[in-house]
C-alpha atoms as one frame of an Amber mdcrd trajectory, in Angstrom:
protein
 138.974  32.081 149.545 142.142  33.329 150.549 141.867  34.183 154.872 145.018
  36.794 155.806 144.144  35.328 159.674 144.833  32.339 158.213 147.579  33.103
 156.874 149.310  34.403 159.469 148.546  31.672 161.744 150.473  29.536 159.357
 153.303  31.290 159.504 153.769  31.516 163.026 153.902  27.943 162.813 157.828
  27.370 162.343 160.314  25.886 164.256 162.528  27.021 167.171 165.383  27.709
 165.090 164.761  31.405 165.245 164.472  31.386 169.261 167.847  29.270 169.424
 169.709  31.417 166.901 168.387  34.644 169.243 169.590  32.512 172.660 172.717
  30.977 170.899 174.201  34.645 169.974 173.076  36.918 172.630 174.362  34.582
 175.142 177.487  34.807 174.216 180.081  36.451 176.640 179.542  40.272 176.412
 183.508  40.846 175.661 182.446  38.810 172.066 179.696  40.912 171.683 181.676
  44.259 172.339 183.849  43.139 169.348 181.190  42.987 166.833 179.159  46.034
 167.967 178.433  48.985 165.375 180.413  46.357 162.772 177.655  44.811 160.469
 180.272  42.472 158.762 181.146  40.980 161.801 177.488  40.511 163.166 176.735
  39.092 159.866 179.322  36.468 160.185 178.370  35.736 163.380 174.734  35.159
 162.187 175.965  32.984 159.611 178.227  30.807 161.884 175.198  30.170 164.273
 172.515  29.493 161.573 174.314  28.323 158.947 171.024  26.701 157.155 168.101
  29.338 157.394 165.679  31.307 155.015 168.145  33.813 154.368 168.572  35.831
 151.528 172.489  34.405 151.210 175.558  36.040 149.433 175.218  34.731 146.425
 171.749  36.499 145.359 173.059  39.640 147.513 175.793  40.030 145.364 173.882
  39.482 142.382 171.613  42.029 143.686 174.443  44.364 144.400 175.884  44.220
 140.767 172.767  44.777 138.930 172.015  47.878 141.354 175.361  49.375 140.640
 174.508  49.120 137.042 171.521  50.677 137.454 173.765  53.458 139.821 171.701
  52.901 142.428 174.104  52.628 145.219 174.675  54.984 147.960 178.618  55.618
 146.726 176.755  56.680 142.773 174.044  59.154 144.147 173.918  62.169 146.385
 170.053  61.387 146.794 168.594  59.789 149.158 167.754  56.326 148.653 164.732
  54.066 149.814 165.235  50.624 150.215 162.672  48.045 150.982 162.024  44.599
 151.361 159.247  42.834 152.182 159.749  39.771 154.705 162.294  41.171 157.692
 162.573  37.463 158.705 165.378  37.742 161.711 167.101  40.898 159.765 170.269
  39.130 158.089 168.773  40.640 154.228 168.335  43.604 155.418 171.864  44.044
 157.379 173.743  42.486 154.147 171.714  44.715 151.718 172.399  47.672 154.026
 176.320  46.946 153.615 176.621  45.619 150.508 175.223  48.870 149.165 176.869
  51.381 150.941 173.926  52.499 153.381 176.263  52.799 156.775 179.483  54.607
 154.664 179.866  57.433 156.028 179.625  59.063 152.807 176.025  57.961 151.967
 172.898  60.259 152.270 172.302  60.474 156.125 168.635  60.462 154.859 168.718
  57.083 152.713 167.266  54.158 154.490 166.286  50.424 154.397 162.697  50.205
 155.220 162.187  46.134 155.954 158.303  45.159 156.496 157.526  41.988 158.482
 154.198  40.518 159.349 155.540  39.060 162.748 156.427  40.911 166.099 158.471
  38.038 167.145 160.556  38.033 164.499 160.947  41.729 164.101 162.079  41.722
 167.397 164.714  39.574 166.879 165.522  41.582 164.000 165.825  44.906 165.935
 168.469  43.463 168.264 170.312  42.410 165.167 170.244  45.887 163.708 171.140
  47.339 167.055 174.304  45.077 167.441 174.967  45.933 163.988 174.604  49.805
 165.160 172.247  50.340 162.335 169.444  51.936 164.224 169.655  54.864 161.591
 170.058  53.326 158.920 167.312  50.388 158.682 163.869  50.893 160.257 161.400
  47.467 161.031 157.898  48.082 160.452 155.106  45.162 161.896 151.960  44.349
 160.279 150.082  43.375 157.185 151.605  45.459 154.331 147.886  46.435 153.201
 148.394  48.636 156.038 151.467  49.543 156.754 153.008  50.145 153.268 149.407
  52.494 153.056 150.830  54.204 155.958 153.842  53.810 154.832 153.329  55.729
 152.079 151.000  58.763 153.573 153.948  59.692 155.992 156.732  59.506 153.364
 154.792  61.997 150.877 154.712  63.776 154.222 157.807  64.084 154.888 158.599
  65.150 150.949 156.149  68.476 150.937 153.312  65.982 149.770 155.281  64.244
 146.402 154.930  60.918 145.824 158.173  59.062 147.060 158.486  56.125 145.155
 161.237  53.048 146.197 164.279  52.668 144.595 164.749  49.226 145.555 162.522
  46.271 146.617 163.005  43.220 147.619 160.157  40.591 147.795 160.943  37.895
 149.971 158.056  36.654 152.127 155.388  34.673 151.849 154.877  33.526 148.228
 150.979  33.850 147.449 151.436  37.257 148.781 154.054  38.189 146.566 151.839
  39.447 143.562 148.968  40.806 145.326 151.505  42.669 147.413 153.031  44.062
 144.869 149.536  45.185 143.321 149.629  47.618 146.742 153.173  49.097 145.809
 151.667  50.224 142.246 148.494  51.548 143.499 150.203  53.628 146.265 152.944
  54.805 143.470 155.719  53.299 145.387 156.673  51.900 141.887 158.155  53.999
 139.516 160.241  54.291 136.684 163.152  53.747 138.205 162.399  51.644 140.624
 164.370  47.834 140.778 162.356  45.021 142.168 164.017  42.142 143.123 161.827
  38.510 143.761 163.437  35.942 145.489 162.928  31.966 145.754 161.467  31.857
 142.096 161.664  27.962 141.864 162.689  26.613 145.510 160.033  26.563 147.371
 158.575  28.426 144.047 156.765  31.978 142.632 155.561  31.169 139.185 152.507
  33.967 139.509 155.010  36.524 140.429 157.427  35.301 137.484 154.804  35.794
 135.289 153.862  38.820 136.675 156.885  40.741 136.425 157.075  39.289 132.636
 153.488  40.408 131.466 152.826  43.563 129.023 151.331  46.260 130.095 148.108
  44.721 127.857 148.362  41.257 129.577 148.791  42.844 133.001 145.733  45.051
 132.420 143.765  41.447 131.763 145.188  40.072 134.749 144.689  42.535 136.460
 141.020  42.910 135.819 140.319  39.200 135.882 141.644  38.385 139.165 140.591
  41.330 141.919 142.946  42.189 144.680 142.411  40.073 147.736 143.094  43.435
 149.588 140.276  45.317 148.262 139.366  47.181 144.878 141.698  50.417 146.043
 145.161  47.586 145.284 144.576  46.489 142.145 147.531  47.118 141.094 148.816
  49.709 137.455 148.834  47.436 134.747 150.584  50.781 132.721 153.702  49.963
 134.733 156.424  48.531 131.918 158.595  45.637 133.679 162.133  44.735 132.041
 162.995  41.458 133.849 166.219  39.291 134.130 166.228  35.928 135.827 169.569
  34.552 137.626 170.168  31.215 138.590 171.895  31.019 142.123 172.199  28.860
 144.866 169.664  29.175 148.219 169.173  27.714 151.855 166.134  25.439 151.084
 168.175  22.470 150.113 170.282  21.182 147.550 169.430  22.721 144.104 169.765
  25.685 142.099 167.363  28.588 142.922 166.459  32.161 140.872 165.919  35.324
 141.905 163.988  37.956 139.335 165.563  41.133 139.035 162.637  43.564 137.315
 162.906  47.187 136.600 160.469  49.419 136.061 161.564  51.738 133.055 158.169
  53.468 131.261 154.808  53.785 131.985 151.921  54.480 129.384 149.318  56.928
 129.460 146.143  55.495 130.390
């Protein structure tokens, strides 16, 4: 039986590599810091020079991810609406501060009200994260949000349809990039709160290293085969995330290299175009 406490537990369990990259950068002389502040490039190189081997997204997949976006016009320099990003897994923030400049989120010229909303499980990671962002000077632009998704992307979801005179909000982009057993039955919660739409591009990272085959196949059912999934195998977060098996998934897979060794690894890129009546 799957045990979220358990979960978690194991993935606190990690090395100090996250602590040293924190201690290795932001004890660096404060004249080096001034030079990178409110310059995400810069801060990004400087994450990659102290950690060069991490679980990080990379720039590979990110551009990958940035090309098939731009296709899809979904970058902040194509559209004068806003934009909601996502991505679930903050980790220590580098995905979401290459995402956030590789598409155009801190021009000038972008939406002030588009935004990269990055969900992490772990306080002391987000927290490591936030001083990231803040070097970056991307306070604005990318917002960190602790806890289980079951409840935040609930809450998550109540406040944005707030904030929009009480229509559903759905994400324009997603990417899934935390724990791997979780990546399906989160997902389940995105489509049951509407936060998938047409529209909507899902990206799922570390397909074969360490490995998502559920999620593969998940993103590459029908509609029909979905709906049997769906009904044989109950949310483990409760009946109300069982996810909308009427939600029609185009998928492309793209080989590209990763930080968990020597290998090639795939990302899924999946949009949502249709959904069925029913």
């Amino acid at each position: 039986m799957f045990s979220l406490a358990s979960s978690v537990s194991n993935y606190f369990s990690m090395s100090d590599k996250e602590a040293n990259l924190e201690k290795s950068i932001f004890s660096l002389p404060q004249e080096t810091l001034d030079k990178v502040q409110g310059n995400p490039a810069k801060v990004l190189e400087l994450i990659e020079e102290h950690c060069p081997v991490a679980m990080f997204l990379g720039r590979e997949k990110a551009e990958i991810i940035r090309k098939e976006l731009t296709k899809r016009k979904k970058s902040s320099s194509t559209t004068t609406e806003p934009l909601l990003f996502a991505e679930l897994g903050c980790y220590m923030g580098y995905s979401a501060l290459l995402l956030t400049h590789l598409l155009e989120l801190d021009s000038p010229n972008a939406n002030p009200k588009s935004k990269y909303y990055s969900f992490e499980i772990s306080e002391k990671f987000a927290s490591i994260a936030r001083k990231f962002v803040k070097l970056a000077g991307l306070e604005d632009r990318v917002e960190i949000i602790v806890g289980p998704a079951a409840d935040t992307l609930v809450e998550f979801e109540q406040r944005i349809r707030k904030e929009n005179d009480g229509k559903y909000t759905p994400f324009d982009f997603v990417l899934i990039d935390h724990r791997k057993d979780l990546y399906v039955p989160d997902l389940r919660i995105l489509e049951s709160l509407n936060l998938v739409a047409p529209g909507t591009v899902l990206v799922g990272d570390n397909i074969i290293r360490p490995g998502a085959p559920e999620y593969h196949a998940y993103v590459n059912m029908t509609p029909e085969e979905k709906r049997e999934y769906n009904y044989a195998n109950p949310s483990i977060h409760g009946n109300s995330f069982n996810g909308r098996w009427n939600l029609v998934y185009v998928t492309q897979s793209f080989e590209s290299g990763g930080y968990h060794g020597p290998g090639l690894d795939q990302i899924d890129v999946t949009e949502c175009v249709d959904f069925l009546n029913g």
